[in-house]
C-alpha positions as CSV (number, residue, x, y, z in Angstrom):
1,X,8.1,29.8,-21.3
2,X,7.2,29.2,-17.9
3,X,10.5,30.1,-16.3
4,X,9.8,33.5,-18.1
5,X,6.2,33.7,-16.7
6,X,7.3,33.0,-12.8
7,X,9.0,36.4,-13.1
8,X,5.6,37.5,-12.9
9,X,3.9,35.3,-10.7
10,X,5.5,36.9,-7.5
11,X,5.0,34.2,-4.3
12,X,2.2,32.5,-2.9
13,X,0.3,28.8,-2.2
14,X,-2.5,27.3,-3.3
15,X,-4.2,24.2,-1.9
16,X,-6.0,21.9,-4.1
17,X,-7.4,18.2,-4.7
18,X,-6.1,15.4,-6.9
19,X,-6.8,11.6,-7.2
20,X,-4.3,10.9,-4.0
21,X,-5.7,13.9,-1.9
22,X,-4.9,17.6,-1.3
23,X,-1.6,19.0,-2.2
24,X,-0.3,22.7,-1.9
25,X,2.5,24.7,-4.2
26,X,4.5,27.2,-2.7
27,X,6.4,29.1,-5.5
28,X,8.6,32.1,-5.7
29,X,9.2,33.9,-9.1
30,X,12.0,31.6,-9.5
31,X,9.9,28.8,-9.7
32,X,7.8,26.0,-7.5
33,X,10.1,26.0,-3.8
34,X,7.5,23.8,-2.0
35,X,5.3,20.8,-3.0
36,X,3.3,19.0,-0.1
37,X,1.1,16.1,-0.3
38,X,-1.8,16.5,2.2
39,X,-3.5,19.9,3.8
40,X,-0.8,22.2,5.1
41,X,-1.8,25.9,6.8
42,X,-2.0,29.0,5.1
43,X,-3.6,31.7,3.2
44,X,-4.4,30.1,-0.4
45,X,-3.3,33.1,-2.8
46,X,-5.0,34.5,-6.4
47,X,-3.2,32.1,-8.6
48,X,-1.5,33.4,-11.8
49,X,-1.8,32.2,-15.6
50,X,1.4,29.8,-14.9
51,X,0.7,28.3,-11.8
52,X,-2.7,27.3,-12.8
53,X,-1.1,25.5,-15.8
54,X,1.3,23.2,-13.8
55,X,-1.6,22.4,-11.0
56,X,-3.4,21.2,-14.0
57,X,-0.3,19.0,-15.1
58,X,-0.1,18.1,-11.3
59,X,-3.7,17.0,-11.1
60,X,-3.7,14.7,-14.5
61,X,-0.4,13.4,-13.8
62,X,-1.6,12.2,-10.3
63,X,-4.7,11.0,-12.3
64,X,-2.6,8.4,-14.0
65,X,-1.5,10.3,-17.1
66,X,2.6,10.7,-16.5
67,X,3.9,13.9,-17.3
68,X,7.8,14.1,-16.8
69,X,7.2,18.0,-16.0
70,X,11.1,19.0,-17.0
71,X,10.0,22.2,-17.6
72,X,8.5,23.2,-14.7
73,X,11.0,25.7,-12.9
74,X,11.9,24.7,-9.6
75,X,13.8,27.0,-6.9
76,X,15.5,25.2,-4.6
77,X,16.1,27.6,-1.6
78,X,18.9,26.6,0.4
79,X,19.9,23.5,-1.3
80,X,23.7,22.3,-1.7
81,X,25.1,22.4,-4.9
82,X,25.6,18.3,-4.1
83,X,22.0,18.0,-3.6
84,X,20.5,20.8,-6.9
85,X,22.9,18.3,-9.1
86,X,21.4,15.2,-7.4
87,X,17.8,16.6,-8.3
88,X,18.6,17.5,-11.5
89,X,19.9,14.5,-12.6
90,X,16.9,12.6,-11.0
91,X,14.5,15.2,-12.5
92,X,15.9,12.8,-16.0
93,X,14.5,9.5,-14.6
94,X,11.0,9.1,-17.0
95,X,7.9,8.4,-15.6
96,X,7.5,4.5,-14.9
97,X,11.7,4.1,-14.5
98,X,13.7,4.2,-11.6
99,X,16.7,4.4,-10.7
100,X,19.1,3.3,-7.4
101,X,20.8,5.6,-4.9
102,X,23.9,4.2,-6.2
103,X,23.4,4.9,-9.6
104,X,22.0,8.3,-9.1
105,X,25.1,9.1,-6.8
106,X,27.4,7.9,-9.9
107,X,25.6,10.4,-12.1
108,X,26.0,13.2,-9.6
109,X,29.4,13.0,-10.1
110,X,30.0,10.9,-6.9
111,X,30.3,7.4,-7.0
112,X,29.9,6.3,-3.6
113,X,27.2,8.4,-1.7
114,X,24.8,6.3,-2.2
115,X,23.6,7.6,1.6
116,X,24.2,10.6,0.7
117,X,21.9,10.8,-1.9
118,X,19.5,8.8,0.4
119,X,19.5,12.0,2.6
120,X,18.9,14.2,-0.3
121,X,15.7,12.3,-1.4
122,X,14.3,12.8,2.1
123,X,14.9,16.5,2.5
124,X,13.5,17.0,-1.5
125,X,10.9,20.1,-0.9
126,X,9.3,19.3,-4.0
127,X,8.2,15.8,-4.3
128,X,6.6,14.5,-7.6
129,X,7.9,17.2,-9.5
130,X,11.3,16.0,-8.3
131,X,10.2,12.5,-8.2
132,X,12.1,11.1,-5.7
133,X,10.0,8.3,-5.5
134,X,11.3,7.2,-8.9
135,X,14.7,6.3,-6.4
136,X,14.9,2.7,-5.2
137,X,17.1,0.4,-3.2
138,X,20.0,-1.8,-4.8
139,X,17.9,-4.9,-5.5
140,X,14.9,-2.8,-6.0
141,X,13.3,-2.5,-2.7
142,X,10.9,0.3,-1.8
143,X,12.6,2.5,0.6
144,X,11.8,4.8,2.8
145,X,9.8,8.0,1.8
146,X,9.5,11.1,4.0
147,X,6.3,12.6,2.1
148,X,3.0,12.2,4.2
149,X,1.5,8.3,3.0
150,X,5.1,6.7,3.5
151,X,6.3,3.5,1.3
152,X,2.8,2.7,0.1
153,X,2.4,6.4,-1.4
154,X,5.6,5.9,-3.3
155,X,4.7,2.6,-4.8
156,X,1.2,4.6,-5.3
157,X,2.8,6.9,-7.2
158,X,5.0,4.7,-9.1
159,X,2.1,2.2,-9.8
160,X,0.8,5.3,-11.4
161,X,3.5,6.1,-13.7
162,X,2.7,2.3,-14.6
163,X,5.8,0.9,-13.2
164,X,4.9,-2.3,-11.3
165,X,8.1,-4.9,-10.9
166,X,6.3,-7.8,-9.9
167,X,5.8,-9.4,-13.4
168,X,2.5,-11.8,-11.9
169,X,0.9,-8.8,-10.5
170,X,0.9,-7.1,-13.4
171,X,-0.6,-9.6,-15.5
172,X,-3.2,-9.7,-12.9
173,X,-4.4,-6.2,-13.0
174,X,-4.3,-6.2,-16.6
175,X,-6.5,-8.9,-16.2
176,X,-8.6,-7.8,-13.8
177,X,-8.8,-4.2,-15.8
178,X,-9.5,-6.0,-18.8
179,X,-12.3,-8.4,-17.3
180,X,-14.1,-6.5,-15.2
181,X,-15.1,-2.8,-14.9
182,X,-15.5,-2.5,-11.8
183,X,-12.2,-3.7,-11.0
184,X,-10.7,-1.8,-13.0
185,X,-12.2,1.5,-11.2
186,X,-10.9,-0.3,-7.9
187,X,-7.4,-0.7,-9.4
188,X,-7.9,3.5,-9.9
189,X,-8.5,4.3,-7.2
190,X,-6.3,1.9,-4.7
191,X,-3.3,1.6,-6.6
192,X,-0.6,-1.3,-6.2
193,X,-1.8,-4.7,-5.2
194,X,0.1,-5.2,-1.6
195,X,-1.6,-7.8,0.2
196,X,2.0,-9.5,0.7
197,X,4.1,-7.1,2.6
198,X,7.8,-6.5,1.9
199,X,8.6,-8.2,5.1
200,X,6.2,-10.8,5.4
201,X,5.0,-11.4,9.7
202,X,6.1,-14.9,10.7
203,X,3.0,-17.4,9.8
204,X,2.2,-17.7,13.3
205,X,1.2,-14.3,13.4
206,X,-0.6,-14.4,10.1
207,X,-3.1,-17.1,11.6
208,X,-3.3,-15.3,14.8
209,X,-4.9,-12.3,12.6
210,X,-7.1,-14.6,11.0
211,X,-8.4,-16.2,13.7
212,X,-9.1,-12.4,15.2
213,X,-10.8,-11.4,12.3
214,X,-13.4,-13.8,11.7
215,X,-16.5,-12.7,11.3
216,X,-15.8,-9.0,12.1
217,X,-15.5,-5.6,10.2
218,X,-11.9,-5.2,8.9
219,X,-11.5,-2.3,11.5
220,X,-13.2,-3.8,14.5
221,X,-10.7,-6.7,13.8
222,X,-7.8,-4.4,13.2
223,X,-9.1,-2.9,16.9
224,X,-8.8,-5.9,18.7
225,X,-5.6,-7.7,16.8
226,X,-4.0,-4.1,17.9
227,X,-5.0,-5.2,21.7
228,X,-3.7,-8.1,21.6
229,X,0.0,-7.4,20.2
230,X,-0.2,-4.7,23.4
231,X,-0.4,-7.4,26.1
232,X,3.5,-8.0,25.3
233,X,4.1,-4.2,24.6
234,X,5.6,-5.1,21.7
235,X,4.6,-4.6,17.6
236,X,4.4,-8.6,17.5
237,X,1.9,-11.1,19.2
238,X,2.8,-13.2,22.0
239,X,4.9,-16.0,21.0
240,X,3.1,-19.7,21.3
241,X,4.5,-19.9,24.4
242,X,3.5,-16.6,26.0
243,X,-0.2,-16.9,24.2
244,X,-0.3,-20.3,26.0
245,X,0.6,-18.6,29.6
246,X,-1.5,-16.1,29.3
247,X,-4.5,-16.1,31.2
248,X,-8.2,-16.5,29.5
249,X,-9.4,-13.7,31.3
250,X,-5.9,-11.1,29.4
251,X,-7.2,-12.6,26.5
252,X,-10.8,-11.3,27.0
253,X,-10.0,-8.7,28.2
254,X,-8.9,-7.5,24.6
255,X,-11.5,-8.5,23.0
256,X,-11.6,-11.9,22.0
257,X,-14.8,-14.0,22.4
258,X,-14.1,-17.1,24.9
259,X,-14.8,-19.2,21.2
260,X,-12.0,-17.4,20.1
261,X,-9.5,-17.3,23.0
262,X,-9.7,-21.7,22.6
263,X,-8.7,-21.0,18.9
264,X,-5.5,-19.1,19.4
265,X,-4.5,-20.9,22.6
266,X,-5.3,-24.6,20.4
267,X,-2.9,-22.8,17.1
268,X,-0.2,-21.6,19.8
269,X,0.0,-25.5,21.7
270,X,0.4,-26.9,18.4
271,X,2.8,-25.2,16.9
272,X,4.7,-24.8,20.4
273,X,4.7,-29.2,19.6
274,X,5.6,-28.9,16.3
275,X,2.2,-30.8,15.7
276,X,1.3,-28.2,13.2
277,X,4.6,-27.3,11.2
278,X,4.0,-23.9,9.2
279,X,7.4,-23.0,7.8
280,X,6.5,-26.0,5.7
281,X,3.2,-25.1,4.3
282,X,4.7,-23.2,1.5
283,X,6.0,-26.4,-0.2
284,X,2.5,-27.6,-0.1
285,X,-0.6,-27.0,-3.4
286,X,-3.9,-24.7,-2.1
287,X,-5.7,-27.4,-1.1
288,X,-3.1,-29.6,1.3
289,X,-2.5,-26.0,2.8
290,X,-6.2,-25.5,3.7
291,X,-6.0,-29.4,4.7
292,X,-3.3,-28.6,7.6
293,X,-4.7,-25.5,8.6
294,X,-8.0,-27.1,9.2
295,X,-7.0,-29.0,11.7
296,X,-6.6,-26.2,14.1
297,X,-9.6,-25.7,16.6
298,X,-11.1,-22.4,15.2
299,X,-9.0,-22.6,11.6
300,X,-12.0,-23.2,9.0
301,X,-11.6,-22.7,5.3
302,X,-11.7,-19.1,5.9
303,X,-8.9,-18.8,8.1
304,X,-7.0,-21.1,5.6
305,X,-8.1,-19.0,3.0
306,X,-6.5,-15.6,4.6
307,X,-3.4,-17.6,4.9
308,X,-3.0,-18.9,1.5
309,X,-3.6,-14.8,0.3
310,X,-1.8,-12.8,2.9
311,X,0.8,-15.1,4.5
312,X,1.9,-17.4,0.8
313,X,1.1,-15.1,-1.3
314,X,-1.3,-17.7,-3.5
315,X,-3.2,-15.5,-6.7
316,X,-6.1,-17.6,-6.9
317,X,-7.8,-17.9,-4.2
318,X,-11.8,-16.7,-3.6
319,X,-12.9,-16.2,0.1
320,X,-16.8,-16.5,-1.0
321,X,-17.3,-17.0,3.1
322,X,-15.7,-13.8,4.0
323,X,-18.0,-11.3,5.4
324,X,-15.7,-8.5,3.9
325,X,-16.1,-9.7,0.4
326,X,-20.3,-10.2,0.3
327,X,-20.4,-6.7,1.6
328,X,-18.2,-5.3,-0.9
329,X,-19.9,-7.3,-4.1
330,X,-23.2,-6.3,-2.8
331,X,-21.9,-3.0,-2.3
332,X,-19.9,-2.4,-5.7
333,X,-22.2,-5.0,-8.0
334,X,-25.6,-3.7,-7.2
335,X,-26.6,-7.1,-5.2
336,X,-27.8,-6.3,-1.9
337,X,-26.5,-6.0,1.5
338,X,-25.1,-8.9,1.3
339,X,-23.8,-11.1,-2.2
340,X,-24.7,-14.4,-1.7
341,X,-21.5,-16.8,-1.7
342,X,-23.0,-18.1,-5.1
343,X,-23.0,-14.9,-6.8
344,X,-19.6,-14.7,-5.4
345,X,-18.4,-17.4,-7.3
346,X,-20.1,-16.2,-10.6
347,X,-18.5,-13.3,-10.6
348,X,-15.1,-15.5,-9.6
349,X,-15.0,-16.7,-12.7
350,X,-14.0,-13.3,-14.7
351,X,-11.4,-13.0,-11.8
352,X,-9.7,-16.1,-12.6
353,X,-6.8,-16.9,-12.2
354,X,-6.5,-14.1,-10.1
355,X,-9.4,-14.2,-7.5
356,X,-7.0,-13.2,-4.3
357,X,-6.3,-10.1,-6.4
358,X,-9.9,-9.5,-6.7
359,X,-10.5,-10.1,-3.3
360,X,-8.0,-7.6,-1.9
361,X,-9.6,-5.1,-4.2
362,X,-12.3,-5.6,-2.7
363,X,-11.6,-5.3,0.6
364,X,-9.5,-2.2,0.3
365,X,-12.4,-0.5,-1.6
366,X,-14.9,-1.0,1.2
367,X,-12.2,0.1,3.9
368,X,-11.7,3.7,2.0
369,X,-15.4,3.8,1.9
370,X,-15.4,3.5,5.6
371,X,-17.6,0.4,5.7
C-alpha cells in the first residue's frame, strides 16, 4: 500500500520533532532516499497522505514504541547491489535484537566482510528505518555510528527498542521505573544508564575529575577539567609525575583554587610512591574504598563517592553531599533550591539498591535542563 502511494507522492523533505530531536525525510516516489537525525537545510515541502503516515510511525517509534517499519519503501539511490542486500537483510533484525557485522556479512551472502559491511552501516542514508544501529561488534561492543549523537545515540536508540545487555542495569531501571515516577520520566527522557564508559579512564584520572569538580556546576567543572588535560596537549591529564612538575601558578592558571591545586599535587605524590595503590581498590567493599581514598588531602566522602560510581562501577551508592544531586531533587521533587541531604536519603530508600543509578539520573536530567 504504501509503495503504491509514493507513486504519488512525487519528492520533497519535511523537517519535524521527535523525543531524540529534529529529523528530516527526503523521499522520491520510489520511496524514503534520505533520513537525518538533527536540523539539515531546505525548503520543508506540502507533505502527502503517505509521508505523513510514516513520520507518524517515526515519531512513536522514537517515542519508545518499536515499530519494525518493513513496509516502508526505501530507495536507495546509488547503492551497490552488495550494500541494498546488506540493508535488506538488516531491515530483518526486530526491534530490541541485534546482530554482528560478521553475521550480517554471512547473511549477505558473504561470509567474510565483516568490514565491509561495517562500511555499509556508515554510508546507510536512511538510519532508523534501516536500523543500522541494531549492528554490533563481535563480543557485543557499541561501535562506531556515523549519524549525528555518535555511540551514545545508538545505544539511545537501542535502549529504546528495549534492548539493554547489561543484565544489572536492567534490573535497575526497572526498579527505578517501578519505584519512583519521577525516575521513570528521567529514564524517558535520558535513555541508557552510561555512567561507566566502554573504556573506563585510568583511576588516576577519575580522582583527578573529582577533585576538579567539587563543589562546582557539572559544566563549570567540565570547563576547567578540559583546561587542565590542555596543559599536556593531550586528551589525558598530566601523569603523577608531570602534575607534580608542574608549576602552582599552570595549575591556577586553569582554574583550580590554590585549595585545590594541594589536592591533586597530594593524589599525584602518592600514587607516584605507591603510597596510595588504586589498581587495587577494586578488590576492596564500598566502605574500605572510601577508607583509602580518604586519606588523600582534598579526597572527602564525596570524592570517594564519584569514584566508587564512575571509576568501579558500584550500583549503590548515594552522594547526599553532592551539590549536583540537592539541586536536581529540589528541582525534580518540588523541595526547594536546594534538598536537604536528609530528604536525600528519604528518597534513597525507594532507590535502593540502586542509588548510583538514581544519582546519574539525576545529574544528567539537570544538565539537559541546562542547570
Amino acid at each position: 500500500m504504501l509503495s503504491r502511494d509514493f507513486k504519488q507522492a512525487g519528492s520533497g523533505l519535511h523537517q519535524f520533532s521527535t523525543a531524540i530531536g529534529p529529523v528530516s525525510l527526503t523521499w522520491t516516489p520510489q520511496g524514503i532516499c534520505r533520513l537525518e537525525i538533527g536540523p539539515v537545510p531546505g525548503r520543508t515541502r506540502p507533505v502527502p497522505a503517505p509521508i505523513k503516515e510514516i513520520v507518524r510511525r517515526v515519531k512513536s517509534h522514537l517515542a519508545g514504541v518499536p515499530d519494525a517499519m518493513l513496509d516502508i519503501p526505501v530507495d536507495f539511490l546509488k547503492g551497490s547491489e552488495f550494500s541494498r542486500v546488506v540493508w535488506g537483510e538488516l531491515r530483518k533484525v526486530k526491534p530490541g535484537k541485534v546482530i554482528t557485522y560478521g553475521k550480517l556479512a554471512a547473511k549477505a551472502g558473504r561470509p567474510g566482510a565483516a568490514r565491509a559491511v561495517g562500511r555499509i552501516m556508515g554510508a546507510n542514508p536512511v538510519p532508523v528505518i534501516v536500523p543500522c544501529h541494531r549492528c554490533v561488534g563481535a563480543d557485543g561492543s557499541m561501535t562506531g555510528f556515523s549519524t549525528e549523537g555518535g555511540i551514545f545515540l545508538k545505544k539511545k536508540l537501542l535502549f529504546l527498542e528495549g534492548y539493554e545487555p547489561n543484565a544489572e542495569y536492567k534490573e535497575g531501571i526497572a526498579h527505578l521505573r517501578r519505584r519512583d515516577p519521577v525516575m521513570r520520566r528521567l529514564i524517558r527522557d535520558v535513555g541508557p544508564y552510561q555512567a561507566l564508559p566502554d573504556k573506563p579512564a585510568p583511576p588516576f584520572e577519575t580522582l583527578v575529575t573529582a577533585i576538579i569538580h567539587q563543589q562546582l556546576a557539572v559544566k563549570a567543572g567540565r570547563t576547567i577539567a578540559g583546561r587542565v588535560r590542555n596543559l599536556t596537549g593531550g586528551p589525558r591529564y598530566p601523569s603523577p609525575e608531570e602534575m607534580m612538575a608542574l608549576a602552582d601558578e599552570t595549575l591556577r592558571s586553569a582554574g583550580l583554587s590554590a585549595q585545590k591545586v594541594g589536592y591533586v599535587k597530594d593524589l599525584a605524590a602518592r600514587v607516584a610512591d605507591g603510597r596510595l595503590k588504586l589498581v587495587s581498590l577494586k578488590h576492596l567493599d564500598d566502605e574500605a574504598v572510601i577508607a583509602e581514598l580518604t586519606k588523600v588531602r582534598g579526597i572527602g566522602v564525596w570524592s570517594a563517592h564519584m569514584h566508587l560510581i564512575f571509576h568501579l562501577g558500584r550500583l549503590d551508592v548515594l552522594p547526599v553531599g553532592d551539590l549536583g544531586i540537592q539541586i536536581a531533587c529540589g528541582k525534580f521533587y518540588d523541595l526547594g533550591k536546594y534538598a536537604t541531604p536528609a530528604q536525600i536519603t528519604e528518597l534513597g530508600h525507594k532507590w535502593e539498591p540502586y542509588c548510583s543509578m538514581a544519582a546519574w539520573y539525576l545529574w544528567q536530567g539537570l544538565d539537559a535542563g541546562g542547570v
